[in-house]
C-alpha positions in Angstrom: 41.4 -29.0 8.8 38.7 -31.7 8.3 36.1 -29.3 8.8 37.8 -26.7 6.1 38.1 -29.0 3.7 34.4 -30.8 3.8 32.3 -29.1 1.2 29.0 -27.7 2.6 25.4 -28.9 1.4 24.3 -25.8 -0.5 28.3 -25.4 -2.8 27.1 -29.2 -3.5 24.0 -28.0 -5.2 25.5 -25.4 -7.3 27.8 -28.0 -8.2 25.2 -30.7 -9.0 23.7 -28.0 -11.1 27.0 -26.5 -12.6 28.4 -30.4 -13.2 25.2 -33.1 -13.2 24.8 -35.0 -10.2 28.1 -37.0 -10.7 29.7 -34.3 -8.7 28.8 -35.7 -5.3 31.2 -38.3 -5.3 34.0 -35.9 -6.3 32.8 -33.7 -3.1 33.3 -36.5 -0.8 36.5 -37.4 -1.8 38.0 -33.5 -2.0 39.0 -34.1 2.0 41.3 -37.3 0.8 42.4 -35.2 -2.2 42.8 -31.7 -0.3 45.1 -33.6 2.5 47.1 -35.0 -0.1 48.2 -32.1 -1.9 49.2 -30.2 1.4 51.4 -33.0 2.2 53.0 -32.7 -1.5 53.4 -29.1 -1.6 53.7 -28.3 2.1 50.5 -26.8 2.7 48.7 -25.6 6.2 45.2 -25.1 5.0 43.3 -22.1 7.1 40.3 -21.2 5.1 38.3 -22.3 2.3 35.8 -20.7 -0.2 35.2 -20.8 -3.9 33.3 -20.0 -6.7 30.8 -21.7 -9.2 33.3 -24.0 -10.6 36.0 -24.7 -8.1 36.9 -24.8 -3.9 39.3 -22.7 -3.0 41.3 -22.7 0.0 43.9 -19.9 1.6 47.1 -21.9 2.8 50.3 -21.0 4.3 53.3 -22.3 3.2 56.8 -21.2 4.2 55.4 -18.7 6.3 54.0 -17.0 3.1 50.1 -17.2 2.1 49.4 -19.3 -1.4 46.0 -20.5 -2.6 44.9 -24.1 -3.3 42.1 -23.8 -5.9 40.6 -27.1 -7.2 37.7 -27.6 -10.0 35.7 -31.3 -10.4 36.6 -30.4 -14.0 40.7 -31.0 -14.8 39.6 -29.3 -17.9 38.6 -26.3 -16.7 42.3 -26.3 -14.6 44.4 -27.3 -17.8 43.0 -24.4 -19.7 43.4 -21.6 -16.7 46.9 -22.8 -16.4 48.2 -22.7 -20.0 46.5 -19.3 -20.3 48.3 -18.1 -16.7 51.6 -19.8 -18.1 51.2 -17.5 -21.3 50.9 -14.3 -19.0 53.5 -15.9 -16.5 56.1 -12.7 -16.9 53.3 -9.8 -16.3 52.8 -8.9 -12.7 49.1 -7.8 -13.9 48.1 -12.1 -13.9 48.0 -13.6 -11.0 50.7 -16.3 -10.8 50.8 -19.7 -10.9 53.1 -21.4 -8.5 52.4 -25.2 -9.4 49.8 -27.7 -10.6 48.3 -31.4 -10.6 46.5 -30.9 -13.8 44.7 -34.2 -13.9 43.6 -33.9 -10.1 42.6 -30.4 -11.4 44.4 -28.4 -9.1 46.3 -25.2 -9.2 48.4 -23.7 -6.6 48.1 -19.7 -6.9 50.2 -16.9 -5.9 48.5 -14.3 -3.0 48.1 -11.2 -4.1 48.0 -8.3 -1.3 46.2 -6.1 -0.5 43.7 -8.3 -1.6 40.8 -6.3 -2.3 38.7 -6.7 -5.5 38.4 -3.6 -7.6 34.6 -3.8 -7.3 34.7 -2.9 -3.7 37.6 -0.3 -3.9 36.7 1.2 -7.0 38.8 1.6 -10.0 39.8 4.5 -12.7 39.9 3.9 -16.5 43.7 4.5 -17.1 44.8 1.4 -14.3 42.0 -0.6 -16.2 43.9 0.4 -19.4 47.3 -0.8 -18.3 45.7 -3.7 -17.2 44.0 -4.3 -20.9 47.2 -3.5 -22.3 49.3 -5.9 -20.0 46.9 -9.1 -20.9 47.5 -8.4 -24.7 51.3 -8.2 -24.2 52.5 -10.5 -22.2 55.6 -8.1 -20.5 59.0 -10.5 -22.0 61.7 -9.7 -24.0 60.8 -9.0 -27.8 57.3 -9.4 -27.3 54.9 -7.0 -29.8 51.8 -8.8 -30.3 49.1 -10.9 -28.3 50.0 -14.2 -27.5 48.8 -16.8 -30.7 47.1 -20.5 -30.7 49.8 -22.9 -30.2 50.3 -26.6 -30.9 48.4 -28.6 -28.2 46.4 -25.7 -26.7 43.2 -27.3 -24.9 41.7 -23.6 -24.9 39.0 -23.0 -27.1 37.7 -20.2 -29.8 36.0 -17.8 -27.8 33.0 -18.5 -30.0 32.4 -21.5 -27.5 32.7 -19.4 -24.7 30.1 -16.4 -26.0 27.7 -19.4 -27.0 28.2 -20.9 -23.1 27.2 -17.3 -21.3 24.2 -16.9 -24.0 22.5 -20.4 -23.1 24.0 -20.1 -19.4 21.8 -16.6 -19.9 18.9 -18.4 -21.3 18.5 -21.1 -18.4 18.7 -18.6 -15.7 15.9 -16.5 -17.5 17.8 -13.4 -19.1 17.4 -14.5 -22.5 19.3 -12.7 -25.3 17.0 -11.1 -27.8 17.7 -12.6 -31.1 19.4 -10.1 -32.8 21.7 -9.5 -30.4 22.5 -13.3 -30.0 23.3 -13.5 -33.5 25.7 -10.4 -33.3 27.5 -11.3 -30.8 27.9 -15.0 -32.2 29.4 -13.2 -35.8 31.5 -11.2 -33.3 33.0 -13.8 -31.6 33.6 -16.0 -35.3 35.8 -13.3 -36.4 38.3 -10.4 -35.9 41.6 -10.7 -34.7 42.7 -13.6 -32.5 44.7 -13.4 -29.3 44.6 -14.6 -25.7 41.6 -13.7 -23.9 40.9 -13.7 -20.2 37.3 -14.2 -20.8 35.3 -13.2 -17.2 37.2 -9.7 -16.5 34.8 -8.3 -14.4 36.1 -5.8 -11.2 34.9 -9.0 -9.0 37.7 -10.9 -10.7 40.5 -8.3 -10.2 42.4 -7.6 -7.3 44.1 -4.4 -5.7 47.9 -5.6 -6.0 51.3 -3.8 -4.4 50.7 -0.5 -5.5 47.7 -0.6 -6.3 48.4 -2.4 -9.5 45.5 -4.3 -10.6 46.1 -8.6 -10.7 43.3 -10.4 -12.9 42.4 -13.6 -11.7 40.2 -16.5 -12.6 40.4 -16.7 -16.2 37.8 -18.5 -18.4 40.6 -18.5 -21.1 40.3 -19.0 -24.9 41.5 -17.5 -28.5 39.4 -14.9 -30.0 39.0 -10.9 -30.3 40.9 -9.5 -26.8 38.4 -6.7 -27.2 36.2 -9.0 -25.5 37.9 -8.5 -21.7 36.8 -4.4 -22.1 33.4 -5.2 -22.4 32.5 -4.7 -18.6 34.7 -1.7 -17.9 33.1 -0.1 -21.2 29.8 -0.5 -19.8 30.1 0.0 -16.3 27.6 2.8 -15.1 27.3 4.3 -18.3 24.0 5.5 -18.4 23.1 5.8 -22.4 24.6 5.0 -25.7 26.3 8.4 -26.1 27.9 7.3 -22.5 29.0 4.0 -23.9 30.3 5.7 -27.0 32.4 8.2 -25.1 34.0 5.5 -22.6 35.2 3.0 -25.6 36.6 6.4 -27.4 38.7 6.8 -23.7 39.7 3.1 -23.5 40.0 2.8 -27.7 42.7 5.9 -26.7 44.5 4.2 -24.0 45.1 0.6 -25.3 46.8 0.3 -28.5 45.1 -2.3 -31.2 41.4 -2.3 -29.5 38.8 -1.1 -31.8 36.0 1.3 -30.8 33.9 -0.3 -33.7 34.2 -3.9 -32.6 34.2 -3.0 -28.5 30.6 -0.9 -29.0 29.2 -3.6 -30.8 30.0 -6.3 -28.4 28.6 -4.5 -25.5 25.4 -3.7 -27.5 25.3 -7.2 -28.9 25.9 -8.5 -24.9 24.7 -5.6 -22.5 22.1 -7.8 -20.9 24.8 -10.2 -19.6 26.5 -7.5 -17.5 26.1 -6.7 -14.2 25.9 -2.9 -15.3 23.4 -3.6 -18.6 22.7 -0.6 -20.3 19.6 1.3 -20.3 17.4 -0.2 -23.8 
């Protein structure tokens, strides 16, 4: 496991970059921490990966597969679990099995067969129910998107649409002006509900039956129009494209607007990985 668990030179940049230079100290003591929480929740760790804010490792425990995922930022873990807590009775989230929220670790469900819907493909009505799923959370007497509660750490999506526009503006994709002050005055207003905040078909799974599973959320409280930003302008090749695809998803998921969904992906086209065509 020791080799598994050590975290590799180049994740430590993109770390040091992601976190400040701090973050070293934190990657040599993930081994310590990683061997710990195995022995807690009964963890055989047998691979490890990860993204550009956590390490992630696939685990068997039980017999059954379960993922350790662990961020050098607890707050980044306390706000993906309340937000995985909220959708905790829809089979479209993945779920969340238990947590050490100040160690900022999460223990994650698998979710089989696996495969993102960026590499299977996807069709708009699936990408509906899944939409629809994230704004109603599937319990008893539930009719609305989930609502701001005492003591959330999550934050107005504001923050989060102000993060991906300087985020843009360091890695050299700069936001014209106009369309960073759109999307800010988007974000400030509309309705307010739970939003996953990075649904993209990389961070989407192929679930039992083909059901799709959303996973790593960037979660906060804003306009849940927000998440069908991608899947509007996914290879969409004009603006009469873009119009016809929100009419299709405006259609298929009750409460999203058509109004506010075009203008978010005109107002943040350029941060997509299908812009569309100026």
């Amino acid at each position: 496991m020791e080799e598994l668990v050590r975290v590799p030179a180049e994740v430590r940049e993109r770390f040091a970059v992601r976190f400040g230079a701090g973050v070293g100290r934190w990657c040599d003591e993930l081994p310590l921490l990683v061997r710990e929480l195995a022995g807690q929740w009964g963890l055989e760790v047998v691979a490890a990966g990860g993204g550009g804010t956590s390490r992630v490792f696939r685990c068997v425990r039980g017999g059954e597969a379960v993922w350790l995922k662990l961020t050098p930022e607890p707050a980044i873990a306390r706000a993906e679990a309340e937000a995985l807590r909220h959708w905790a009775a829809t089979p479209s989230v993945v779920a969340l099995l238990a947590a050490d929220l100040p160690a900022g670790a999460l223990l994650l469900a698998d979710v089989r067969p696996g495969t993102t819907l960026r590499q299977r493909g996807w069709n708009l009505p699936e990408v509906a129910s899944l939409l629809r799923d994230l704004r109603v959370p599937a319990a008893p007497g539930a009719d609305s998107v989930p609502q701001p509660e005492a003591g959330s750490v999550l934050r107005p999506l504001a923050d989060r649409v102000g993060f991906l526009l300087d985020l843009a503006e360091r890695r050299g994709r700069p936001v014209p002006a106009g369309q960073r002050a759109a999307a800010l005055e988007l974000a400030s207003g509309g309705p307010v509900g739970l939003v996953h905040g990075d649904l993209h078909p990389s961070n989407v799974l192929a679930g039992p039956g083909g059901r799709p599973v959303a996973i790593d959320p960037r979660p906060c409280w804003g306009d849940p129009d927000f998440d069908a930003i991608d899947w509007a302008l996914a290879g969409v090749a004009d603006r009469a494209g873009l119009e016809r695809r929100v009419a299709d998803l405006a259609a298929l998921v009750p409460g999203l607007s058509a109004d506010r969904l075009s203008a978010w992906c005109l107002a943040l086209s350029a941060l997509t990985a299908d812009p569309l065509p100026s």
